[in-house]
Every structure is written in structure tokens, then in C-alpha cells.
C-alpha positions, 0 to 999 in steps of 0.5 A: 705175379698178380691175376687181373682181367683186363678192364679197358677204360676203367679210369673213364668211367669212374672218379679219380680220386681228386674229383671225389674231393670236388665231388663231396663239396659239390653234391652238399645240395644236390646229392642226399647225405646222412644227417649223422653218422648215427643215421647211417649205421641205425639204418645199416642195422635195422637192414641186417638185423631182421626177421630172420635173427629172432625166428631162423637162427634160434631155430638152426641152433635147435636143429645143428647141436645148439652151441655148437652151431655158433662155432661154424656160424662165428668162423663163417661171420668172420670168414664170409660176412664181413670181409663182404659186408666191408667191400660192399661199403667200401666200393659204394662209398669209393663210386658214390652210386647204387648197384647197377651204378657201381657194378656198370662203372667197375665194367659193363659186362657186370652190370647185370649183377647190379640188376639182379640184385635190384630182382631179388630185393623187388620179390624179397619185398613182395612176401616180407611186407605180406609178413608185416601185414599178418604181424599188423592183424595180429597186433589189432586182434591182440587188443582183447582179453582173452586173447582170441586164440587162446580158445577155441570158438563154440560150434553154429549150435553152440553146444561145442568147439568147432570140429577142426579147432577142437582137432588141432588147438587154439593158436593153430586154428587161429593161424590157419582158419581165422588169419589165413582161411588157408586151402588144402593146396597151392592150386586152390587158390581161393578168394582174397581175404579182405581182413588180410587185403587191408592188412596189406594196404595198410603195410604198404601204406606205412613203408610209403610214408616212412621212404616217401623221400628215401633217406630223408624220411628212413633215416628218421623212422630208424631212430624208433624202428632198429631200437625198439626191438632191442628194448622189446628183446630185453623186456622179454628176456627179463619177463622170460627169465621169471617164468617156470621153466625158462632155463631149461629152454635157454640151457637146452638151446645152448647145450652141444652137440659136438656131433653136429660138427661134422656134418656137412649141412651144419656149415651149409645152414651156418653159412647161409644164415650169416650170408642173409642176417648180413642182408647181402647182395641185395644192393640195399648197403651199396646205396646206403654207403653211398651217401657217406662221406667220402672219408667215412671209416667204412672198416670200421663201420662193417666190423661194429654192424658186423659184431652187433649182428652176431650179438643180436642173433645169440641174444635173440635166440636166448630169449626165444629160448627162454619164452620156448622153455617156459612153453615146453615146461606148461605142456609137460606139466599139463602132460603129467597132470592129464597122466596123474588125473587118469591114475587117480580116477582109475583107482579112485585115490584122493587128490593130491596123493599123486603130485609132480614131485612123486609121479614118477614113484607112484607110477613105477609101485602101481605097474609092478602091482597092477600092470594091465589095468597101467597098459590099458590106460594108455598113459601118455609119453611126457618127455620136456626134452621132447617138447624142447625138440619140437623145432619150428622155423619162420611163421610157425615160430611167431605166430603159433609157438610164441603166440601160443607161450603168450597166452599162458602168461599172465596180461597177455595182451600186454605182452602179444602188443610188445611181441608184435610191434618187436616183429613190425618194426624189425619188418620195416627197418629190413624193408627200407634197404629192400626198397633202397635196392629197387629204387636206386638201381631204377635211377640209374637205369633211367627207367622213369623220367628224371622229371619224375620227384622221388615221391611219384617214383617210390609211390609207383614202386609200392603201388606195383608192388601191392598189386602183386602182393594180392597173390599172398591175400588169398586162400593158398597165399601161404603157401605161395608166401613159403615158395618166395621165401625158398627160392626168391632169396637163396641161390641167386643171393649167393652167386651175386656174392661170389661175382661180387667179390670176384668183381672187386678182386680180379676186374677192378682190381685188388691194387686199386681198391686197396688205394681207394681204402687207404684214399678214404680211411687214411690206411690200407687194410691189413692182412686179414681184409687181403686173404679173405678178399683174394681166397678166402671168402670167394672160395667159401662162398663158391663152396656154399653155392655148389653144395647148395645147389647141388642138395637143392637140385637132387631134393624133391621138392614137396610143402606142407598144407593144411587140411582138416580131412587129412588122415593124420590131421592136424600134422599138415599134409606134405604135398608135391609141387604140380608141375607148373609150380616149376615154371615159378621156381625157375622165375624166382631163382634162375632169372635173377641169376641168368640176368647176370650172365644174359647182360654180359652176353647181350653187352659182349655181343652188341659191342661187337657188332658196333665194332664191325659196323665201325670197321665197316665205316671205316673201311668206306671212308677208306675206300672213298678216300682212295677214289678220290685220290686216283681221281685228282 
């Protein structure tokens, strides 16, 4: 016995599989399609394989016992990522539309998953792009020698540092003064930054060009941009791997903590970082697949981007790791200097009787015979573990951290210019499939006028889109960039996924797309492809989503700011959220979600109501017939 909802006029509203024959002869002229297959998967790779890989997964490896979190994250790839990534390629290539199309072909009532995937991709690209306007003013600032957050800038009377620059560090003041002029709260929004104003116009400037023609253009900027990085990547490891004290970075990255296994939100991180490396449910592969060949092997197509998206997040995290632990090394060497310079003026000893190598020695026989002149020193704690254990996610990672590494290297320009164009083009190669899922969907929803070309409709999107961006140019812009990025692309991603898959599965059919599997690659999927659609990865995915769900609802909420008057300064000051903030949060994570629920409702109802006014009608005819029956 098989569980399957009812799907009245499913047949109607989608190809057989002899007018997809027709189809793919026809639509040689009229439809886009790849030039190779090449093409097709540089772009799917460059989509998948973003930002996130090179500064959020190391960061989650740090945090959940480092090699051990790759056994959660490597099940859940094989469990969740790519039995969805395989569907999501398979039923866009079966219906030949994007996802309001695909999702309004399987049944009307799921149109709504399609259109809240077409939100989510719109608000995701809104703060990604803002992203690769920071990651561009870093990249022209990086034309300089010395790099300018390398030091600090003298004060108006040029007799010192600026106070707040002197109070944190370079690469800090740089970030929030001299890039963000952040203020001390999200209510304070501030004015624009122009520097950052034409940051955003340039990167909005640069997508229009490269998706101007959508796969036509994208598909030849992919040849540079999912590449490229992989050489930048490399460049660095090599780099990485030469400089002191990279290894300790990579070994303490890796190290286990089997610990970690246990706890709950090991599996929750790990399940939600395979979800967003993939780049799921944002309708962007659905399009992408869509412009295949009827025949393309989507299996294997999702097994190989799958295996490459795995590969890049180890990869990336080791040389970030290694970058991390030559910056961990400098400090602690520093710390220690700082330390044996203290010693050697208190007891005026000659230099370089105290070294590094006997520190430790000369430190332990100067406590036993002078121990109060060692406790009012106030020496500092130096610990390479904790220097290692400073984990930082996100922005910090990129433009403090790495930034910071970098100036210790020697040409650093040379390599902050590689850093950031790595960062640009991962950036851009996300951002095609971000488009790709709000000018699709657009399409099919008839939104402009078909007489429209396709360079008017995505010149309106980039323009819309740059226009409320300018939320992220102002003072508080980070601060708002930070809640988008919490909210926008969290919880509503997953309960597309899980409708998703449900969709498939239990309305359209399991049977039935098997068929169509075997219609286009010539088998059908085998065991492992029906366990994971049926139980498994539903099941998964439904778990991540209440544990989520639930560990967000029952957290108060709270940001960090920066705030040269905080007491504690320059640890950043952790604020709540005003009350208004709320109203936003809701915006950004529920109505992408209820958009699901609310067209099923809107669409069960108004089918109803046609129904009764057709009864109605109906029941007139009827009613006149019989009159005129009596009549004669």
C-alpha cells in the first residue's frame, strides 16, 4: 500500500513524455539552453560553492570539535544534501520551468512554494550583493603599500593614534570606522556612506552586465568566476603552508573532539550548513536544470556537484586554518616578546638572555626567587590554544581576521588583491542563481509584460533591488546586513525543503517521478535515491526544522554593536532588539514562509467559490429548461 494525495488533472498540466521528445526539438531556437555541459555544471558550482564555504564552515569546525564535526556534516551531505539536490534537478529538468512553474504544474495549492522561494532568493540577494560591495572597497583600498589597516591613522594634532584606533587595533578601526563609520545601534541609522554608495552601484552594475541576457551572459562570466577561486584557494594553501606556524592551525582545526558528538547542536549546525553550501530551495537549480536536455543525467550531475561541495568546504577550511594559525603563531610570539621585554627591563638583564625557546625556564627560577616583583608585573597570559580558539564567523573572518594575517605577510598587497578578488568572485557566481530565482519565477507569474526583453526585466530587478540595498549603506547598515542574513535565509529555506520534497514524493507522485527518472537517464534510481526521498531526508529535514525552530523561538534575541564609550571596549557591546525590530523579523522569516500556506489557502478557497457559482449556473439552466418544458 502506497500513501499518495489526490492530484486531479496532474496529466493536463504537465508534458507527457513523447511531447517532451517534440519539445526538445522545437524549443532549439526558442528556449535557452546551455552551450555545453561544461556550462551547466561551472554555473551549478559556482551557485552551491559561495561565501559560506570559506568563512562559515571553518568557523562550525572550530566550534563543534573540528574533525569531528565532518562526520555529522558528510552523514547529513549524504542523507539531506543530495537526495534534494538530485530532485530539485530531476523535476526541473522533467517540467522545463522554473519554480513557480514547476511547483504550480505539480498542483496549484504548491504554487506558493515556488513564490516563496522567489522571496527568499530576492532578500538573500538584497545583503550578498552589499557583501561584494565591501569585498570591492577592500580590493581598491588593497592598491597601497602599507596596507591602510595595517596602522593606525595619527590623531588631528598629529602628536598620536586616533583614541578609538589606539583602543582596539588597525584592521578593527579600519573595518568599523574607516569602511562601515558604523553607529552604536540599529536605531541610529546615520547617513549614507557615499565611499560605500558607490561600492553598491558598481556591484550592482557588475551582476547586470554579467545576467543582462540570463544564461547567455552567466554562463560565459562562469568560466572566470567558479574557477578562479580554486586557484586563489591553492595559491594560499601553498603560501599558507610556508609561513610559521600554519600547521599548528590546520592540526588544531582537525583535531577531534568526539565530545561534540553528542551534543544536539552539532547535528543542528551541521545540518543546516549542508542545507545552505547546497544553496537549496532558492529555486535558482530548478531553473538552472531547466535548460538541459531532456536526457542530461541529472543523477550524476548532483552526485559530482555534490562531491565538489564537500571537497571545497574541507579544502577551504584548511586554508583558512592555515592563514588562522600563522596569525595565531605572530600573536603568541608577540605576547611572549612583550612578556620577556617586561622581564629584561625590570631586572635589567642583557638582551637576548631571555629567548622564546627558554622563557618558560627563566620565567618559573625568577618566581621562585623573586615572586612579588613576578606578581606585580602583571605578565600576560600567552596560550597558542587560545589565540586558536578565537573563533570568528562571517564578516569578522574576512575582513578582520584574514585581513589582519595578511598584513603580517610579506607583499601584502599581493595577496589582500588575491584575497578579495577569491571573495568577489565566489560572491557573483552565488548571486547569478540568486537572480536566476527572482526572474524565473517573475516570468512565470506574468508579472511584466512578455513584450518586455530580458535585459529591461533584469535591469528592473537590479535597479529595485539597489534601491533597498541603500538600507545596507548607512551607518547601522551592518547591523541590518547581520539581521537579513539571521533570518532571511534560515527557517523559511527549510520549510521550502521539506514541502519540497513532500511535494514530490506524496502529490506528485513517487511512481511517477521515478518513471520520469528512468525517461531521462535511461534507469531508474536505485535503493539508496527511494529510502531518502520517502523517509528519510523528509524525516531529517522536519527534525532540523522544529529543533531550529524551537531553539530560535525560546532565544532572546540580542546583536553586538560597536561603541568606542562602551565600558569593555573594544569587546562589541551586546544590545536587544527594540521592539519594532520584531515587525522586520517576522518580514523576513515568516511571510516567506506563510506565502506557502496563505496560496493554498486563497487558491483552495477561490476554487470553491467557482464551484458554487458554477452550481449556481448550473442550477439556473436547469431550472429554465424545465420551464421551458412545461411551457410547450
Amino acid at each position: 500500500m502506497k500513501f499518495k494525495l489526490p492530484n486531479p488533472g496532474l496529466e493536463d498540466r504537465i508534458p507527457s513524455h513523447e511531447r517532451l521528445e517534440i519539445l526538445e526539438k522545437e524549443e532549439v531556437d526558442d528556449r535557452p539552453k546551455w552551450d555545453n555541459k561544461t556550462q551547466y555544471m561551472l554555473t551549478c558550482v559556482g551557485f552551491c560553492v559561495g561565501l559560506g564555504n570559506v568563512w562559515r564552515f571553518p568557523y562550525l569546525c572550530q566550534k563543534y570539535g573540528g574533525g569531528a564535526f565532518m562526520i555529522p556534516f558528510l552523514i547529513l551531505l549524504v542523507v539531506q544534501g543530495i537526495p534534494l539536490l538530485h530532485m530539485e534537478f530531476a523535476i526541473g529538468q522533467r517540467l522545463r520551468k522554473g519554480s513557480v512553474g514547476v511547483w504550480n504544474g505539480i498542483h496549484p495549492y504548491l504554487g506558493g512554494v515556488g513564490k516563496a522561494s522567489m522571496c527568499v532568493s530576492f532578500l538573500v540577494s538584497l545583503y550578498y550583493n552589499t557583501i561584494i560591495a565591501w569585498v570591492m572597497w577592500y580590493f581598491f583600498n588593497s592598491f597601497q603599500d602599507p596596507l591602510p589597516w595595517s596602522h593606525c591613522p595619527l590623531n588631528d594634532n598629529r602628536t598620536g593614534y586616533v583614541e578609538e584606533c589606539a583602543k582596539s587595533s588597525p584592521v578593527d578601526y579600519f573595518w568599523y570606522r574607516s569602511t562601515l563609520n558604523s553607529s552604536t545601534s540599529i536605531d541610529d541609522s546615520g547617513s549614507i556612506q557615499w565611499w560605500l554608495l558607490l561600492c553598491l552601484v558598481c556591484a550592482w552594475a557588475v551582476l547586470y552586465v554579467c545576467c543582462i541576457r540570463g544564461i547567455e551572459t552567466t554562463g560565459k562570466a562562469v568560466y572566470v568566476t567558479s574557477t578562479l577561486p580554486y586557484v586563489v584557494l591553492t595559491i594560499f594553501l601553498i603560501r599558507g603552508l610556508t609561513l610559521k606556524g600554519s600547521v599548528n592551525g590546520i592540526v588544531f582545526l582537525f583535531t577531534p573532539d568526539i565530545a561534540e558528538l553528542s551534543n544536539p547542536d552539532t547535528w543542528l549546525n551541521a545540518g543546516a550548513q549542508v542545507f545552505y553550501s547546497f544553496s537549496l530551495a532558492f529555486g535558482g537549480l530548478i531553473s538552472f536544470s531547466s535548460y538541459n536536455s531532456v536526457h542530461n543525467h541529472c543523477e550524476q550531475d548532483a552526485v559530482t556537484i555534490s562531491v565538489i561541495n564537500g571537497i571545497t568546504s574541507v579544502y577551504a577550511a584548511t586554508v583558512i586554518y592555515s592563514i588562522i594559525g600563522f596569525r595565531a603563531t605572530e600573536r603568541y610570539d608577540d605576547c611572549n616578546d612583550r612578556n620577556i621585554l617586561s622581564l629584561m627591563n625590570t631586572f635589567d638583564l642583557p638582551e637576548r638572555n631571555i629567548t622564546a625557546d627558554n622563557y618558560d625556564k627563566v620565567l618559573e627560577n625568577l618566581n621562585l626567587t623573586y615572586p612579588e616583583v613576578i606578581k606585580n608585573l602583571n605578565l600576560e597570559t600567552c596560550n597558542l590554544n587560545a589565540f586558536l580558539s578565537e573563533g570568528v564567523e562571517g564578516t569578522g573572518l574576512a575582513f578582520i581576521v584574514f585581513t589582519e594575517a595578511i598584513t603580517k605577510m610579506p607583499v601584502s598587497p599581493l595577496w589582500s588583491i588575491l584575497f578579495f578578488i577569491m571573495l568577489f568572485c565566489l560572491g557573483l557566481s552565488s548571486m547569478f542563481g540568486n537572480i536566476e530565482g527572482v526572474l524565473v519565477p517573475l516570468q512565470d507569474l506574468n508579472v511584466f509584460p512578455k513584450s518586455w526583453p530580458k535585459e529591461a526585466l533584469t535591469g528592473m530587478i537590479c535597479l529595485v533591488s539597489f534601491l533597498i540595498a541603500l538600507i545596507f549603506v548607512q551607518a547601522s547598515g551592518n547591523y541590518w546586513l547581520a539581521l537579513f542574513d539571521e533570518f532571511a535565509g534560515s527557517i523559511p529555506l527549510l520549510i521550502i525543503g521539506f514541502c519540497e520534497m513532500v511535494g514530490v514524493v506524496y502529490i506528485y507522485g513517487i511512481d511517477r517521478f521515478n518513471d520520469d527518472i528512468e525517461f531521462m537517464i535511461g534507469h531508474k534510481p536505485n535503493i539508496f535515491w527511494q529510502a531518502t526521498w520517502r523517509v528519510i531526508s523528509p524525516l531529517v529535514m522536519f527534525v532540523i526544522l522544529l529543533f531550529y525552530f524551537v531553539t530560535k523561538v525560546n532565544k532572546e534575541l540580542f546583536y553586538i554593536a560597536w561603541n568606542p564609550d562602551y565600558v569593555n571596549f573594544p569587546i562589541l557591546e551586546r544590545l536587544p532588539f527594540a521592539n519594532w525590530i520584531y515587525a522586520i523579523i517576522f518580514i523576513l522569516a515568516g511571510v516567506p514562509s506563510l506565502v506557502i500556506p496563505a496560496t493554498f489557502l486563497f487558491k483552495f478557497i477561490r476554487n470553491r467559490c467557482r464551484k458554487q457559482d458554477d452550481l449556481q449556473a448550473l442550477q439556473t439552466v436547469s431550472s429554465a429548461v424545465s420551464m421551458n418544458g412545461l411551457s410547450n
